[in-house]
PyMOL CGO cylinders between C-alpha atoms (Angstrom):
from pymol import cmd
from pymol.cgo import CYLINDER

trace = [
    CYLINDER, -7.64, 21.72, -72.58, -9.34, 21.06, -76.03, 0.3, 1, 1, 1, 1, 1, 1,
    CYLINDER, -9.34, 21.06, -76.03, -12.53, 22.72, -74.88, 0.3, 1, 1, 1, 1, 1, 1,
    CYLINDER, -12.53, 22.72, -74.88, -10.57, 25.88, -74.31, 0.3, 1, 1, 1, 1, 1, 1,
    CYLINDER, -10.57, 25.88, -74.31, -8.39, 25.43, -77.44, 0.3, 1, 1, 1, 1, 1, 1,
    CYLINDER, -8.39, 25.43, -77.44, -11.53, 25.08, -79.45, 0.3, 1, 1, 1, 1, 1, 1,
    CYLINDER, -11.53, 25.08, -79.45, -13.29, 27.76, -77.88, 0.3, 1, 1, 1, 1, 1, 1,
    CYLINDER, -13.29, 27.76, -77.88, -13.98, 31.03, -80.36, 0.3, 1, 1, 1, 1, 1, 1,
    CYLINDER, -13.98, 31.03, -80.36, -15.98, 33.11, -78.43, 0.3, 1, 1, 1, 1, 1, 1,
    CYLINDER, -15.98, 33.11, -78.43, -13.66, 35.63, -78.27, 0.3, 1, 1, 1, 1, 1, 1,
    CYLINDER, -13.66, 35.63, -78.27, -11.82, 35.49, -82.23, 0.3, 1, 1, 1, 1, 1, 1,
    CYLINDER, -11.82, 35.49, -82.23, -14.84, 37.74, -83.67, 0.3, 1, 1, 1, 1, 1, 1,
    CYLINDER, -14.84, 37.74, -83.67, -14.07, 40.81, -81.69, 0.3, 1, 1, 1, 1, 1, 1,
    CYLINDER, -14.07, 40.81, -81.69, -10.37, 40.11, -81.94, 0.3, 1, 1, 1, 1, 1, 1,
    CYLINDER, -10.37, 40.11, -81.94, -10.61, 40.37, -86.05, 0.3, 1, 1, 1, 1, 1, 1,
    CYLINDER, -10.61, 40.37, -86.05, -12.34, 43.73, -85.37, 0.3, 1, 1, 1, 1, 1, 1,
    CYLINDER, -12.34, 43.73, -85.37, -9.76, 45.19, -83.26, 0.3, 1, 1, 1, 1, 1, 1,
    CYLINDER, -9.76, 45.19, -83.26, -7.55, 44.08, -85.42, 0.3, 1, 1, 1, 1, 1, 1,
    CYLINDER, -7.55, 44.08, -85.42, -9.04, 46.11, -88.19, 0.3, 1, 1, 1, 1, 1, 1,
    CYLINDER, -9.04, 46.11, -88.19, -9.57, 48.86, -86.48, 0.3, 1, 1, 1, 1, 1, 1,
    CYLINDER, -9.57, 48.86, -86.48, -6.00, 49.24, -85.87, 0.3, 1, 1, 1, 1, 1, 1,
    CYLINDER, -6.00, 49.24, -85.87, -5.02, 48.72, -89.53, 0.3, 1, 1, 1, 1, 1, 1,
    CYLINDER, -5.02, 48.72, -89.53, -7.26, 51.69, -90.59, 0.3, 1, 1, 1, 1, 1, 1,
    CYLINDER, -7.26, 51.69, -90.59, -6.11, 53.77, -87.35, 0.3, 1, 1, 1, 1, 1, 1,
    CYLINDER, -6.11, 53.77, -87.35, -2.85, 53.26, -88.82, 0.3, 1, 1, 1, 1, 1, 1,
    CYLINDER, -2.85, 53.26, -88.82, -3.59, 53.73, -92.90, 0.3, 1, 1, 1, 1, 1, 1,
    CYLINDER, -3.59, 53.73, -92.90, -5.12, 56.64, -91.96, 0.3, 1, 1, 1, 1, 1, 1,
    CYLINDER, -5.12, 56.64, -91.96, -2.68, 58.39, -89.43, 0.3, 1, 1, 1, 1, 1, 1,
    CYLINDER, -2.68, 58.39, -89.43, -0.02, 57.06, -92.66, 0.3, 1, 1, 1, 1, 1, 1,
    CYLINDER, -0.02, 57.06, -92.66, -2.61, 58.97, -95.15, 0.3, 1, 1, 1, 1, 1, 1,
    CYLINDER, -2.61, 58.97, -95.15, -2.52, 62.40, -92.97, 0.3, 1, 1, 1, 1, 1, 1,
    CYLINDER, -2.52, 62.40, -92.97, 1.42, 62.54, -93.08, 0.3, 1, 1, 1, 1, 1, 1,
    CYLINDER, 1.42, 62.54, -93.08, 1.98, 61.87, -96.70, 0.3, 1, 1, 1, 1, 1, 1,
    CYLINDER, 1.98, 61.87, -96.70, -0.39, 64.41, -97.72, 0.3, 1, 1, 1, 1, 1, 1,
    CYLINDER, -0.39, 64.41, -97.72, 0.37, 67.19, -94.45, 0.3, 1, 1, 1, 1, 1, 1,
    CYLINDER, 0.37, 67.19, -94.45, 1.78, 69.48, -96.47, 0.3, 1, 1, 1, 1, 1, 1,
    CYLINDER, 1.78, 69.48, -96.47, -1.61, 69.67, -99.14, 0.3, 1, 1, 1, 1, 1, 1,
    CYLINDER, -1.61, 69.67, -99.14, -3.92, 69.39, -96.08, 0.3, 1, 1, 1, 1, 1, 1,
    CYLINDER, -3.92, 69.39, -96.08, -2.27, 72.53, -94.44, 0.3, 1, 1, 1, 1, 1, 1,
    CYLINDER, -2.27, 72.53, -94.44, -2.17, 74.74, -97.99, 0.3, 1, 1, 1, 1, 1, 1,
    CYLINDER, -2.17, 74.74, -97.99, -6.21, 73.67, -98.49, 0.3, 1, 1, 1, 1, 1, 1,
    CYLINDER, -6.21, 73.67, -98.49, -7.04, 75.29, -94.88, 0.3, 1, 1, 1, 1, 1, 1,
    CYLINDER, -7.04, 75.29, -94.88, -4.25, 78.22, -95.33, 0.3, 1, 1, 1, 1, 1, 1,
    CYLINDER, -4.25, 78.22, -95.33, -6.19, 79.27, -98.65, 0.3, 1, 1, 1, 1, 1, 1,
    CYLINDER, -6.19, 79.27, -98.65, -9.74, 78.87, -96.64, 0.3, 1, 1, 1, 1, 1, 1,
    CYLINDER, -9.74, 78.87, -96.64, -8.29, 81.20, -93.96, 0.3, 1, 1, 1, 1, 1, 1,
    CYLINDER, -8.29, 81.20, -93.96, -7.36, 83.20, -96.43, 0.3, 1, 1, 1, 1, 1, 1,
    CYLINDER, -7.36, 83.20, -96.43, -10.70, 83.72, -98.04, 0.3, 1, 1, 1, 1, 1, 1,
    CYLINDER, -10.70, 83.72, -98.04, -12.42, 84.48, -95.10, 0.3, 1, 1, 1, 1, 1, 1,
    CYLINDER, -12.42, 84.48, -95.10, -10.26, 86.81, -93.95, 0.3, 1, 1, 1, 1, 1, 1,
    CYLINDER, -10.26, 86.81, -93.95, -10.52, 88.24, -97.54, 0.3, 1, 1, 1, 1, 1, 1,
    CYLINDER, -10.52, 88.24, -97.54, -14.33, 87.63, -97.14, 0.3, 1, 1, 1, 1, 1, 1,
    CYLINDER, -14.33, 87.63, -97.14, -16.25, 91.27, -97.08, 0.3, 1, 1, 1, 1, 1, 1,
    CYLINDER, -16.25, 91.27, -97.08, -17.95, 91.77, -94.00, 0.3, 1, 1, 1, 1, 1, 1,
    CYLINDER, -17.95, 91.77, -94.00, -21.45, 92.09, -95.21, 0.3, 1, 1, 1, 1, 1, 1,
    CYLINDER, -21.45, 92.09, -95.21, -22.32, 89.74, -97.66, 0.3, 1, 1, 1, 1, 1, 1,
    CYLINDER, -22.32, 89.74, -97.66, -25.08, 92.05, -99.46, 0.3, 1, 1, 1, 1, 1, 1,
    CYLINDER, -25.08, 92.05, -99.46, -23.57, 95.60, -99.93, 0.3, 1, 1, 1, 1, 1, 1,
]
cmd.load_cgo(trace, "trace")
């Protein structure tokens, strides 16, 4: 039983799954505080293209 108690084989990828979740989870936090900004950046790029003339050299 100390053997296995001692045994750390397996802590190094637990610490990285365990900070992979933490960004997974700052991030996904991140993206709905700022939703509303994100959206009005790509609604004013869809806007400019669309607004874009169709030949670039006339």
């Amino acid at each position: 039983m100390k053997g296995f108690w001692k045994d750390e084989s397996g802590q190094g990828l637990t610490e990285y799954a365990l900070i992979i979740a933490l960004v997974a989870v700052a991030l996904i936090a991140i993206l709905i505080l700022f939703r509303n900004s994100i959206g009005r950046v790509f609604q004013r790029a869809t806007a400019e293209l669309n607004n874009a003339p169709a030949t670039p050299f006339s």
